[in-house]
HTML snippet that shows the backbone in 3Dmol.js (N, CA, C, O; Angstrom):
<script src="https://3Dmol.org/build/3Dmol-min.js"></script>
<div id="view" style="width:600px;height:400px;position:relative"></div>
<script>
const pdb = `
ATOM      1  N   UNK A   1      12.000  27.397  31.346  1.00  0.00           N
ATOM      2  CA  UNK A   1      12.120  27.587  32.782  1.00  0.00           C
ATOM      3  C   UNK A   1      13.541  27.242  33.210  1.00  0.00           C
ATOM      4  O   UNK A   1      14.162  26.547  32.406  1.00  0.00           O
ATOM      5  N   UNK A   2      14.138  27.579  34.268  1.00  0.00           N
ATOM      6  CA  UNK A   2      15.602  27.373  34.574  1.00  0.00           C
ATOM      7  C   UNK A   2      15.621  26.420  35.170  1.00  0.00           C
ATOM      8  O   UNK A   2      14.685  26.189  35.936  1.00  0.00           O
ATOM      9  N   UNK A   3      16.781  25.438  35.028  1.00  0.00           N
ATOM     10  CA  UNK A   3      16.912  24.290  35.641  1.00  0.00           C
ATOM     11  C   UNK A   3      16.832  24.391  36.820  1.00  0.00           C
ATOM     12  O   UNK A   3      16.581  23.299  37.330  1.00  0.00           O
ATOM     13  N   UNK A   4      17.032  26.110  38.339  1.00  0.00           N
ATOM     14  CA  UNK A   4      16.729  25.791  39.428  1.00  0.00           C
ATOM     15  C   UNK A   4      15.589  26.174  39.842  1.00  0.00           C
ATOM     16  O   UNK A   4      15.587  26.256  41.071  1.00  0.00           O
ATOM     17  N   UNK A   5      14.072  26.599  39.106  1.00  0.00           N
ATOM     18  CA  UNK A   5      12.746  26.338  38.746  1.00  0.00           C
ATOM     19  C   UNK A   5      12.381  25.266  38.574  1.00  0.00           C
ATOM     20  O   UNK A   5      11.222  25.054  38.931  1.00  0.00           O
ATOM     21  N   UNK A   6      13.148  24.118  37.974  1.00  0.00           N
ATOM     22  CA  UNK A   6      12.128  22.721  37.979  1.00  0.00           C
ATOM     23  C   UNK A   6      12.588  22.057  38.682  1.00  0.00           C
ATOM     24  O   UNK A   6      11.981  21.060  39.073  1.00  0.00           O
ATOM     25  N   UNK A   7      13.880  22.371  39.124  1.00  0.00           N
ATOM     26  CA  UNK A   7      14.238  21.316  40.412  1.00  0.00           C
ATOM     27  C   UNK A   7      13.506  21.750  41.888  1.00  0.00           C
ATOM     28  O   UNK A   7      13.424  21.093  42.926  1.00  0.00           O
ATOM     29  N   UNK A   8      12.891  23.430  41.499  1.00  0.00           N
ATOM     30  CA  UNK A   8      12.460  23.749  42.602  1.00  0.00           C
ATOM     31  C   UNK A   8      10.867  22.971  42.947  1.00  0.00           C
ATOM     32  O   UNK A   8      10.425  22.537  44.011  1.00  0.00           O
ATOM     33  N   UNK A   9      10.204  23.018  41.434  1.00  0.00           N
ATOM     34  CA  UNK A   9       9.092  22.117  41.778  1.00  0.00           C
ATOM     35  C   UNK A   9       8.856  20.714  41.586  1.00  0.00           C
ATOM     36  O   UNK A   9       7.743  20.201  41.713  1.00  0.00           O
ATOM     37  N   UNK A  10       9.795  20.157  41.313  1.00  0.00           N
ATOM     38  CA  UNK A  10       9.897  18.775  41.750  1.00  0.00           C
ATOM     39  C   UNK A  10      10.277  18.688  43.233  1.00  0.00           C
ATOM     40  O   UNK A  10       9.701  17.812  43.877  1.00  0.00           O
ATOM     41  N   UNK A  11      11.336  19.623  43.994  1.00  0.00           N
ATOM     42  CA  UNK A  11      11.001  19.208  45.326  1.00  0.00           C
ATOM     43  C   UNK A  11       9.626  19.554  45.903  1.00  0.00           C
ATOM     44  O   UNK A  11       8.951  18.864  46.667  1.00  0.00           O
ATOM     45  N   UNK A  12       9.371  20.637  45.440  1.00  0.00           N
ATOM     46  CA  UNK A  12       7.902  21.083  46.217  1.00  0.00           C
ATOM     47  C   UNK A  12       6.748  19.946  45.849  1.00  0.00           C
ATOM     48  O   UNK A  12       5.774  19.847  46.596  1.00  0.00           O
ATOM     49  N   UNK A  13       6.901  18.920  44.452  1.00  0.00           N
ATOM     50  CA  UNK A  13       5.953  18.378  44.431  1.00  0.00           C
ATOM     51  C   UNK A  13       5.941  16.532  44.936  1.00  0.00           C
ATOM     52  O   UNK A  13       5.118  15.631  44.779  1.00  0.00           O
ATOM     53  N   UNK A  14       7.597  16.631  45.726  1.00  0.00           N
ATOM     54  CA  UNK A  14       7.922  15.578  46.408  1.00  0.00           C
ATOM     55  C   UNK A  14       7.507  15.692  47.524  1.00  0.00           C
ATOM     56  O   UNK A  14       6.813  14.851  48.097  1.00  0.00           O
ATOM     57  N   UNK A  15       8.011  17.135  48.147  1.00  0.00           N
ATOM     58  CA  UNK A  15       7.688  17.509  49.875  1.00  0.00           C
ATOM     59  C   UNK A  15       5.580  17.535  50.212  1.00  0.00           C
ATOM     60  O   UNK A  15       4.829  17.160  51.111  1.00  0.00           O
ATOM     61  N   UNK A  16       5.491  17.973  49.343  1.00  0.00           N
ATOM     62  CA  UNK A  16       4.169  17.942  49.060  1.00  0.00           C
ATOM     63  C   UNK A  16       3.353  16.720  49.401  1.00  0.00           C
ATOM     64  O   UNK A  16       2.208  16.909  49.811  1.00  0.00           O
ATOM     65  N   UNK A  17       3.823  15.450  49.275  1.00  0.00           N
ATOM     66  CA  UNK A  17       3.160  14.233  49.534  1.00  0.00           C
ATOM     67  C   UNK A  17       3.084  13.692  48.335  1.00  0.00           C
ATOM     68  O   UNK A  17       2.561  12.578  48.290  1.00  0.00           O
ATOM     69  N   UNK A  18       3.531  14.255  47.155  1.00  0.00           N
ATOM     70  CA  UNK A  18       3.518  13.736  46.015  1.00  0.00           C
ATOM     71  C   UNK A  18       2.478  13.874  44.890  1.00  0.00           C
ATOM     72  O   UNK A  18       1.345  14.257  45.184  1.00  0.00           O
ATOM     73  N   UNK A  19       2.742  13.636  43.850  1.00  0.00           N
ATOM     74  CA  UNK A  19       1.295  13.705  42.879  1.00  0.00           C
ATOM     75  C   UNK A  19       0.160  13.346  43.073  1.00  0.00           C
ATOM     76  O   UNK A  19      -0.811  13.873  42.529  1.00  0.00           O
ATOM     77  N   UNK A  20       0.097  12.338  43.926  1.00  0.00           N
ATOM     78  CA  UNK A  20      -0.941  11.170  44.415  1.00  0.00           C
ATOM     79  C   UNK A  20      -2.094  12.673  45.364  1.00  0.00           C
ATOM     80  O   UNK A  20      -3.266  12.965  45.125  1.00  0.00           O
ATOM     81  N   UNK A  21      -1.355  13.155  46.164  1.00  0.00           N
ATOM     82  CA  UNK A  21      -1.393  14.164  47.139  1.00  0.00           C
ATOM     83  C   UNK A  21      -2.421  15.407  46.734  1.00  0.00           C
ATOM     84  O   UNK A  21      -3.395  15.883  47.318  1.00  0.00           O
ATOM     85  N   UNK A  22      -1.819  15.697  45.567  1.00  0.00           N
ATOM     86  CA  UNK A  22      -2.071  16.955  45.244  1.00  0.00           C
ATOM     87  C   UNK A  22      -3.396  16.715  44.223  1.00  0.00           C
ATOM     88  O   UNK A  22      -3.551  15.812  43.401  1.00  0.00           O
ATOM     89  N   UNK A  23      -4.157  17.661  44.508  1.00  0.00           N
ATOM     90  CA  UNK A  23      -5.689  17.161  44.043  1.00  0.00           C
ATOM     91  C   UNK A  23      -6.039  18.631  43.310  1.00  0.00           C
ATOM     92  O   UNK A  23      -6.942  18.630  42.474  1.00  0.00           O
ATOM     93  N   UNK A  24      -5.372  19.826  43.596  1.00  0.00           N
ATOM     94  CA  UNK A  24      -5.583  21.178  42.395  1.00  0.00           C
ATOM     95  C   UNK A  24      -4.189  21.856  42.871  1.00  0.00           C
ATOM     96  O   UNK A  24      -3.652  21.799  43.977  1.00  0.00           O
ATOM     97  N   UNK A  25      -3.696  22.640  41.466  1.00  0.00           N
ATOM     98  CA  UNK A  25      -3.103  23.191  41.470  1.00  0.00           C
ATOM     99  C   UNK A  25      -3.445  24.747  41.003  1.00  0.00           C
ATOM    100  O   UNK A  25      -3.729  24.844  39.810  1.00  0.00           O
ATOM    101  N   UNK A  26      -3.460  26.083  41.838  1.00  0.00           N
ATOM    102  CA  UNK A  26      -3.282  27.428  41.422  1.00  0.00           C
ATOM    103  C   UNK A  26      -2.692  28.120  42.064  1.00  0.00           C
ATOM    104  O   UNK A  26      -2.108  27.918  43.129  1.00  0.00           O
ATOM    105  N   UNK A  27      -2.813  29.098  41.391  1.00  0.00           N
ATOM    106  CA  UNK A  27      -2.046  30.318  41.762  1.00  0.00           C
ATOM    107  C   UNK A  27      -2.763  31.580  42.036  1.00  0.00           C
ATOM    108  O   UNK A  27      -3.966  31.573  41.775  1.00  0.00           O
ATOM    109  N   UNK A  28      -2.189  32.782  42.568  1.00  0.00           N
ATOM    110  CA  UNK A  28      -2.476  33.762  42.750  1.00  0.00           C
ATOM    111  C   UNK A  28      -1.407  35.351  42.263  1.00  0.00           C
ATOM    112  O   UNK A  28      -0.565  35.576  41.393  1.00  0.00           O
ATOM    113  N   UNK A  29      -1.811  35.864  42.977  1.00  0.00           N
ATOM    114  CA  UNK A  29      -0.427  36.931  42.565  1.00  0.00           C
ATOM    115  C   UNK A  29       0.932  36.706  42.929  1.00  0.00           C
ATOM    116  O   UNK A  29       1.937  36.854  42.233  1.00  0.00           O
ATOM    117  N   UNK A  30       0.838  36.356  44.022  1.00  0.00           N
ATOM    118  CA  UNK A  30       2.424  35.824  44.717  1.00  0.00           C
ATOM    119  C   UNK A  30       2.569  34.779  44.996  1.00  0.00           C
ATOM    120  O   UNK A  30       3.683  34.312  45.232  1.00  0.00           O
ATOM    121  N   UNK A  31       1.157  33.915  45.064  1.00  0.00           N
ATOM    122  CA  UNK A  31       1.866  32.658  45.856  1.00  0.00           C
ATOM    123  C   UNK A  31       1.161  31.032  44.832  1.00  0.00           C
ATOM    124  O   UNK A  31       0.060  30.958  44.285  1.00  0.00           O
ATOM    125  N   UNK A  32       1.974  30.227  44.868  1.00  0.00           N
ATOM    126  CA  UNK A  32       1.488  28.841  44.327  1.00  0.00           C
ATOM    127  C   UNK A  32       0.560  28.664  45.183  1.00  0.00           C
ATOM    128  O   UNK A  32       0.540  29.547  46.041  1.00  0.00           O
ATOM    129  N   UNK A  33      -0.455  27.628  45.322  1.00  0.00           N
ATOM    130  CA  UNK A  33      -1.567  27.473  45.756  1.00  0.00           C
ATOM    131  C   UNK A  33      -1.896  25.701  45.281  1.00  0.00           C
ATOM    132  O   UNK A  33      -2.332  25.246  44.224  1.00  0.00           O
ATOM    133  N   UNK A  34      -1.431  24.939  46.690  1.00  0.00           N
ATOM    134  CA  UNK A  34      -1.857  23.206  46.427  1.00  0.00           C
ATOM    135  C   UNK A  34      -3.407  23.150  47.172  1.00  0.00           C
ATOM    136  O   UNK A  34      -3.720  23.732  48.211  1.00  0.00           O
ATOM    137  N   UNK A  35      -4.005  22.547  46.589  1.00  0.00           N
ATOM    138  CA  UNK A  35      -5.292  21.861  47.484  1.00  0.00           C
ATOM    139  C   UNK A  35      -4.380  20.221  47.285  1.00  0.00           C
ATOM    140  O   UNK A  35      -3.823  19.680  46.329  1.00  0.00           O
ATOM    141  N   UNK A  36      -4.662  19.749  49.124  1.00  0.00           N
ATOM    142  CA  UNK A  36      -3.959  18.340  48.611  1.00  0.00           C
ATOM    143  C   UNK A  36      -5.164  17.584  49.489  1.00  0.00           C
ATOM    144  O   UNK A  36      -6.023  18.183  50.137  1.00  0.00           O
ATOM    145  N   UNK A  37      -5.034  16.118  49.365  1.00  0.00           N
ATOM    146  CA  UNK A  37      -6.143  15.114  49.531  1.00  0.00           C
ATOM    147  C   UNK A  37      -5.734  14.898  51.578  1.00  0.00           C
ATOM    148  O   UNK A  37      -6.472  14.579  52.511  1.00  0.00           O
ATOM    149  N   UNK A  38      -4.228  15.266  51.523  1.00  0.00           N
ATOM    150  CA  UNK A  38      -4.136  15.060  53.133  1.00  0.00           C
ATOM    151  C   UNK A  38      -2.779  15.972  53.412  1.00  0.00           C
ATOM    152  O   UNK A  38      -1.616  15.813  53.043  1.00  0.00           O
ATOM    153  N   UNK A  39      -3.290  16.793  54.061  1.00  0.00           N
ATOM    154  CA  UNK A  39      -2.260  18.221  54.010  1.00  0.00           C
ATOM    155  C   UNK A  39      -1.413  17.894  55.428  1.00  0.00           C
ATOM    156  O   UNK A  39      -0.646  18.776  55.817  1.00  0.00           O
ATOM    157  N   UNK A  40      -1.509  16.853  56.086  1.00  0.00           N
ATOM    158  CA  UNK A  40      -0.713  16.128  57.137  1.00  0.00           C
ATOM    159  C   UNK A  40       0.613  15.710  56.744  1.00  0.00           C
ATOM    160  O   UNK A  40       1.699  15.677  57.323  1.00  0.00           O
ATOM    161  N   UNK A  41       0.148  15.355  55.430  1.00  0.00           N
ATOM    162  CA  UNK A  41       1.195  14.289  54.668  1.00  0.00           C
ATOM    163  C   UNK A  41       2.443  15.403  54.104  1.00  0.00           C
ATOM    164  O   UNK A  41       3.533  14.863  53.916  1.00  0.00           O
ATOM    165  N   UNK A  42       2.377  16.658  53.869  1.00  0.00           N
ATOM    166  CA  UNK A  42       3.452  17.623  53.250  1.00  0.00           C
ATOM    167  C   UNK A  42       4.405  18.067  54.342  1.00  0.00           C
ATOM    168  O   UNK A  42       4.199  18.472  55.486  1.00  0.00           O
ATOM    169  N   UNK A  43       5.382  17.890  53.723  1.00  0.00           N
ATOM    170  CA  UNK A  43       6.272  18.416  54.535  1.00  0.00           C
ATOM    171  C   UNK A  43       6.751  20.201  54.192  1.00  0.00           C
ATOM    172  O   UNK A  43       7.576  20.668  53.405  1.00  0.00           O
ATOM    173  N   UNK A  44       5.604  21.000  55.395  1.00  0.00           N
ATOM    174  CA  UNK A  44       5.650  22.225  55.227  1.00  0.00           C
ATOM    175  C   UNK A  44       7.129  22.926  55.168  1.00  0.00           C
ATOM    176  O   UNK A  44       7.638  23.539  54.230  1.00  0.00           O
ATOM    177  N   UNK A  45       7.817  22.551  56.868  1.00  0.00           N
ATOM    178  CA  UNK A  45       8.927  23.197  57.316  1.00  0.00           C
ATOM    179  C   UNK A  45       9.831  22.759  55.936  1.00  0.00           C
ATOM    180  O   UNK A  45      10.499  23.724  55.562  1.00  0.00           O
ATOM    181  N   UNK A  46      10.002  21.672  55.172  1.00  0.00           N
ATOM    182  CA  UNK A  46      11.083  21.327  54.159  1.00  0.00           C
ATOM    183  C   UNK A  46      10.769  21.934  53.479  1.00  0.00           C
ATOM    184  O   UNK A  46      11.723  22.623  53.119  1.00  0.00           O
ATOM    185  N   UNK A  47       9.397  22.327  52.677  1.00  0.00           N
ATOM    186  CA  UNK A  47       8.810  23.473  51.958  1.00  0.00           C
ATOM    187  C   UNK A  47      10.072  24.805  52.298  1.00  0.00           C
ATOM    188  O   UNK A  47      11.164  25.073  51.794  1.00  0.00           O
ATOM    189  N   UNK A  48       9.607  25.144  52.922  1.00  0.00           N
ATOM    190  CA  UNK A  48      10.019  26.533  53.710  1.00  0.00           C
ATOM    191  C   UNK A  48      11.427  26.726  53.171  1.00  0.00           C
ATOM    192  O   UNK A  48      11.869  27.670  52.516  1.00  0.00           O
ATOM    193  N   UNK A  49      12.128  25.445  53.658  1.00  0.00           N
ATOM    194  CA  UNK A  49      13.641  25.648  53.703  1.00  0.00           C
ATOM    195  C   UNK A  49      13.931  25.742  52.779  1.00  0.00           C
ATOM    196  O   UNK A  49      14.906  26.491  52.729  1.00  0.00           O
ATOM    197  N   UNK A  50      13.522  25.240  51.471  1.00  0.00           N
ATOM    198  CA  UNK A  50      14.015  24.753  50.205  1.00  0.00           C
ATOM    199  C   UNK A  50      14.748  26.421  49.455  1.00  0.00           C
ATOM    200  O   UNK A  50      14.353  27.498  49.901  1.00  0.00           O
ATOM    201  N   UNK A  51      15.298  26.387  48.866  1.00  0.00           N
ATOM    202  CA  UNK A  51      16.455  27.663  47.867  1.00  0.00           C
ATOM    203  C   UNK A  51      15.276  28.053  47.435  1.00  0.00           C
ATOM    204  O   UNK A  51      14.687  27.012  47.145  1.00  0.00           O
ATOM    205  N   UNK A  52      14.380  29.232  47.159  1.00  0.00           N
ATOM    206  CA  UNK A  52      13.171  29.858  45.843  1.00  0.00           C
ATOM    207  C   UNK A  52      12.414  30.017  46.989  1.00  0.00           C
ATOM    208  O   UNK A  52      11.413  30.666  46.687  1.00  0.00           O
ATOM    209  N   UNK A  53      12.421  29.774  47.977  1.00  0.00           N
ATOM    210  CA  UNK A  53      11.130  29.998  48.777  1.00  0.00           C
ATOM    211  C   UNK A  53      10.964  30.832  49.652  1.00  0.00           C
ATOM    212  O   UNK A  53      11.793  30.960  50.553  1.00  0.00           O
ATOM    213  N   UNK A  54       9.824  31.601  49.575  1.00  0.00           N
ATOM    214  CA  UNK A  54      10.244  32.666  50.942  1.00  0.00           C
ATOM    215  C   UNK A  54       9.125  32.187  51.809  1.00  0.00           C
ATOM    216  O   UNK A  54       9.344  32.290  53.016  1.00  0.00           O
ATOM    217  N   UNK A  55       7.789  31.605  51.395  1.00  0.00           N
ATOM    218  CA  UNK A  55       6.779  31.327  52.615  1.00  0.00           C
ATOM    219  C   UNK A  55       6.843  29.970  52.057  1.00  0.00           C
ATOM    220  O   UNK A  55       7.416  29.491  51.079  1.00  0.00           O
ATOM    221  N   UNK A  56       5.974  29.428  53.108  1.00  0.00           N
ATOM    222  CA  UNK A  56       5.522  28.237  53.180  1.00  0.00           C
ATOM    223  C   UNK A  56       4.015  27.991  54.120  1.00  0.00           C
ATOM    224  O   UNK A  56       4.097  28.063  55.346  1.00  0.00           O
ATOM    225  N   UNK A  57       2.984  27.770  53.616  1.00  0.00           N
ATOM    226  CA  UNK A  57       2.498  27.378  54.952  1.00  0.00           C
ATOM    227  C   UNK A  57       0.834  26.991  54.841  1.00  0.00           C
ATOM    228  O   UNK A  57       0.575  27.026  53.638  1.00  0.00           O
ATOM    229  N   UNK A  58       0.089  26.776  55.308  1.00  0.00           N
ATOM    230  CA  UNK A  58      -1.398  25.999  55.017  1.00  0.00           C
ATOM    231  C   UNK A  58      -2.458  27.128  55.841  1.00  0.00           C
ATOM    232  O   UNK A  58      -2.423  27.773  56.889  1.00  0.00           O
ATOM    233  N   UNK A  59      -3.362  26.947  54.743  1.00  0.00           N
ATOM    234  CA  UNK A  59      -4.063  28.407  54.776  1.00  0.00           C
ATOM    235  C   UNK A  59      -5.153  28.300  54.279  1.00  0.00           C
ATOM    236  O   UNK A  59      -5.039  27.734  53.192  1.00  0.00           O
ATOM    237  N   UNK A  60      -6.601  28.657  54.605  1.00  0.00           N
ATOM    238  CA  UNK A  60      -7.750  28.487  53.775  1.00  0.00           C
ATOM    239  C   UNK A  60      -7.959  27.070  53.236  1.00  0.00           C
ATOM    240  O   UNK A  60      -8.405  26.987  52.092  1.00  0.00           O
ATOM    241  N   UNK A  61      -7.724  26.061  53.840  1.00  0.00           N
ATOM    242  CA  UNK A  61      -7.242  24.471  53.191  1.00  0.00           C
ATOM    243  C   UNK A  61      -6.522  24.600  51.677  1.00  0.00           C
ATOM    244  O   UNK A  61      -6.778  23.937  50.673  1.00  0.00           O
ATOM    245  N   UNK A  62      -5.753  25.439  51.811  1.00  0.00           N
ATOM    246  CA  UNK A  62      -4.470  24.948  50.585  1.00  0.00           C
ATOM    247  C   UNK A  62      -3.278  25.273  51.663  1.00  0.00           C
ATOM    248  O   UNK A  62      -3.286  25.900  52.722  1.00  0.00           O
ATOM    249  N   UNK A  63      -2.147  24.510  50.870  1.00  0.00           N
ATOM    250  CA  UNK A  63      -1.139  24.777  51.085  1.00  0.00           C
ATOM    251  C   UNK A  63      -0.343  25.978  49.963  1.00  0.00           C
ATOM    252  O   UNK A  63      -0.236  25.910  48.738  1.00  0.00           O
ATOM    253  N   UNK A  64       0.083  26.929  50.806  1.00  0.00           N
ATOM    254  CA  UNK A  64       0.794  27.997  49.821  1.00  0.00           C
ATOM    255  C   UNK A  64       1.955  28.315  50.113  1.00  0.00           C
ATOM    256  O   UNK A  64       2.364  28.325  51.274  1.00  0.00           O
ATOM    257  N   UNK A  65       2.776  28.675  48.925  1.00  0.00           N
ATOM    258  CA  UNK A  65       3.933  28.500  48.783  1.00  0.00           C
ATOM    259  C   UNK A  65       3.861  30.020  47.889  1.00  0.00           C
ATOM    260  O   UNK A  65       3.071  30.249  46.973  1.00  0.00           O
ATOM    261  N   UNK A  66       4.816  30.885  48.381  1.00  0.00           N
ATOM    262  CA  UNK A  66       5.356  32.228  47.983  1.00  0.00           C
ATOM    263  C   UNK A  66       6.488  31.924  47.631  1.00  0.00           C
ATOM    264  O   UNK A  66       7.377  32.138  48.455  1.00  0.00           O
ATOM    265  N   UNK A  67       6.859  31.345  46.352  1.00  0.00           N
ATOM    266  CA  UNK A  67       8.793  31.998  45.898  1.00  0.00           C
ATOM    267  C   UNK A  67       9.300  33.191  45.796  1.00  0.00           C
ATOM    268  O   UNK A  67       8.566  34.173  45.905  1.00  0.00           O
ATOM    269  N   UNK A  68      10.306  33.282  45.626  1.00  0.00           N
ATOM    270  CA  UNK A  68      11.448  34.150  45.224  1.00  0.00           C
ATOM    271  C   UNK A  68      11.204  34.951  44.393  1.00  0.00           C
ATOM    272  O   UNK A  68      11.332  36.166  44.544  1.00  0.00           O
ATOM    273  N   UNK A  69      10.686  34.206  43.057  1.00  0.00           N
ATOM    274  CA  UNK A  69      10.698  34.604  41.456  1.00  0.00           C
ATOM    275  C   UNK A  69      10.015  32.884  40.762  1.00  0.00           C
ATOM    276  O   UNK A  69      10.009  31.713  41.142  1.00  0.00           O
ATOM    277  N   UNK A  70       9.564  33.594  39.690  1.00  0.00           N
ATOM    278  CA  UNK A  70       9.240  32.951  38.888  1.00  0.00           C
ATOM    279  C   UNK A  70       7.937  31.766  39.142  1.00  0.00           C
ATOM    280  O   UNK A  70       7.773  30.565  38.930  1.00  0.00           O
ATOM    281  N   UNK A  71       7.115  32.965  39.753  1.00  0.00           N
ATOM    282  CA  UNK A  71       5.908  32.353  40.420  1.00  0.00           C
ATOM    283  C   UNK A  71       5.353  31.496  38.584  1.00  0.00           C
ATOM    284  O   UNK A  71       5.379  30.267  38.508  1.00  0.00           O
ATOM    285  N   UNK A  72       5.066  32.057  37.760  1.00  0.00           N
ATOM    286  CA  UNK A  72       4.212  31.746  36.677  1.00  0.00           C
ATOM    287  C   UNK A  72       4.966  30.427  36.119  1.00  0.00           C
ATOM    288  O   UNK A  72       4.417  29.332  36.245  1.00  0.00           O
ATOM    289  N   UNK A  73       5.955  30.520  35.637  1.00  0.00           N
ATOM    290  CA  UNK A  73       7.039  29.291  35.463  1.00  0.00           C
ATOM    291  C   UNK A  73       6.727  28.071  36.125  1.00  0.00           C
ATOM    292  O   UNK A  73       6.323  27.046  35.576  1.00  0.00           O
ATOM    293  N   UNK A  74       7.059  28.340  38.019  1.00  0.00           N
ATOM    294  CA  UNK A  74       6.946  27.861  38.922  1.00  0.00           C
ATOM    295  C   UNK A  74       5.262  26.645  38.954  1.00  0.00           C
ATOM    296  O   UNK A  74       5.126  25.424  39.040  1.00  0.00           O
ATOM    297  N   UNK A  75       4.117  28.002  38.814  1.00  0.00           N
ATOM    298  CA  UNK A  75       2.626  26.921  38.589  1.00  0.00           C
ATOM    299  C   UNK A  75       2.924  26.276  37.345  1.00  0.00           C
ATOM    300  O   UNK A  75       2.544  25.107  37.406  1.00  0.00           O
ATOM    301  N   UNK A  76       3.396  26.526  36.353  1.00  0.00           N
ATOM    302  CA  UNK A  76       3.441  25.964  35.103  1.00  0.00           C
ATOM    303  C   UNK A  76       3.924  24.701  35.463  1.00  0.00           C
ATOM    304  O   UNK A  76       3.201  23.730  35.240  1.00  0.00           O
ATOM    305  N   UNK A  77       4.940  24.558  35.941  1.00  0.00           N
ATOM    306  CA  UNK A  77       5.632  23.360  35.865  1.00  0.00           C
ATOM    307  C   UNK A  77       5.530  22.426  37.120  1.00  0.00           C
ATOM    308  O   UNK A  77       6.061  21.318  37.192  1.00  0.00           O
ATOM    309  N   UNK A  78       4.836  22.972  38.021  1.00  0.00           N
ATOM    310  CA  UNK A  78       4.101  21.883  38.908  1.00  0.00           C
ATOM    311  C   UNK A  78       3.192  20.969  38.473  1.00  0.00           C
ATOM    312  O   UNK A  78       3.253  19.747  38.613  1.00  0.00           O
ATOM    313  N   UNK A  79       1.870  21.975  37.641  1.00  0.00           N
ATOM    314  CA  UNK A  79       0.835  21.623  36.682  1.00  0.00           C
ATOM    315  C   UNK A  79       1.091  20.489  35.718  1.00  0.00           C
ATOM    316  O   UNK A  79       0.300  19.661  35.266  1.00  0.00           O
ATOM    317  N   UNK A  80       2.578  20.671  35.482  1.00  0.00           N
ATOM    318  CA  UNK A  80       2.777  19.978  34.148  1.00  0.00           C
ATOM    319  C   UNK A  80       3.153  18.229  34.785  1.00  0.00           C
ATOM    320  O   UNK A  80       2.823  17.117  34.373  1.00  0.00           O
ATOM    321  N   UNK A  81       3.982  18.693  35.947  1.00  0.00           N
ATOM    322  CA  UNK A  81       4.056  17.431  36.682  1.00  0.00           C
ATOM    323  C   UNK A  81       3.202  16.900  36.988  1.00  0.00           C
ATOM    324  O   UNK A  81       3.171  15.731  36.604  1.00  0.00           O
ATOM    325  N   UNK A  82       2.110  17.353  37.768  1.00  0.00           N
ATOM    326  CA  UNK A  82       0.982  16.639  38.076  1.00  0.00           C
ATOM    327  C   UNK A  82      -0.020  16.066  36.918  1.00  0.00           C
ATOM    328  O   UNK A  82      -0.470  14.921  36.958  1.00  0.00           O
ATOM    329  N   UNK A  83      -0.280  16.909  35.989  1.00  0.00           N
ATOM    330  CA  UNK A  83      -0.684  16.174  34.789  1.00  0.00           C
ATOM    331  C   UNK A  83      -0.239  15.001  34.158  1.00  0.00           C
ATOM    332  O   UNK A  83      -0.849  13.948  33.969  1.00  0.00           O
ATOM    333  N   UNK A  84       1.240  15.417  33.770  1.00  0.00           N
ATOM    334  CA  UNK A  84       1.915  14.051  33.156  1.00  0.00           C
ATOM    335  C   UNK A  84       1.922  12.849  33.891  1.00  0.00           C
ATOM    336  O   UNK A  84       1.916  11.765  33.308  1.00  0.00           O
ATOM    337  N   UNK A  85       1.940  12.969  35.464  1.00  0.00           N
ATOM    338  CA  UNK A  85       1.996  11.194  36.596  1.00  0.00           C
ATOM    339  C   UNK A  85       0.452  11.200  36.422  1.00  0.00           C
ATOM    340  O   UNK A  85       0.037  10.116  36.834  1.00  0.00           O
ATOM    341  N   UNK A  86      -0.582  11.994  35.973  1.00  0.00           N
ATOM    342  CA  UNK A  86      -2.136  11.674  35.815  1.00  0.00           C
ATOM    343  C   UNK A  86      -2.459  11.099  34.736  1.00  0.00           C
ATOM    344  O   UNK A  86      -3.609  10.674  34.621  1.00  0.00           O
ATOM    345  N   UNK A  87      -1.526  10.949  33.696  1.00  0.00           N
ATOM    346  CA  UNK A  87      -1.703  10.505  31.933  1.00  0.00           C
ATOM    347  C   UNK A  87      -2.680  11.205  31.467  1.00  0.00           C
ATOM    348  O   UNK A  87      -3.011  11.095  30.287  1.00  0.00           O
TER     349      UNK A  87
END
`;
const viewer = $3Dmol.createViewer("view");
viewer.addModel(pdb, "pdb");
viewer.setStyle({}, {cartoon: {color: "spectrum"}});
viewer.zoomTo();
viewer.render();
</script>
């Protein structure tokens, strides 16, 4: 994955409320897809702004996130974050 792919989901999984936060991670065709434990707690609009992102926004109780590129990469390595702070 490219170094501005994992820096992209480490912010998304900071702005997010954090690992603690995030309770499933998927995807769809275009867009990442958080279920989080308190969707108050994410910071959508910083979502939004961030470089890779074209949407941002809370929907069906997930929060979804449409990038740029490299949607598959992108769930991969959220997943991987949230797993690894889960042991």
């Amino acid at each position: 994955m490219p170094v501005e792919s994992t820096a992209l989901a480490s912010s998304i999984v900071v702005l997010a409320g954090g690992v603690d936060n995030i309770v499933g991670v998927e995807r769809c065709m275009v867009r990442l897809r958080l279920t989080l434990a308190d969707q108050d707690a994410a910071d959508v609009p910083g979502i939004a702004q961030l470089p890779g992102v074209a949407l941002a926004l809370h929907l069906m109780g997930q929060l979804q996130i449409a990038p740029t590129s490299h949607l598959d990469e992108l769930h991969a390595t959220v997943s991987q974050i949230v797993a690894r702070a889960r042991g």
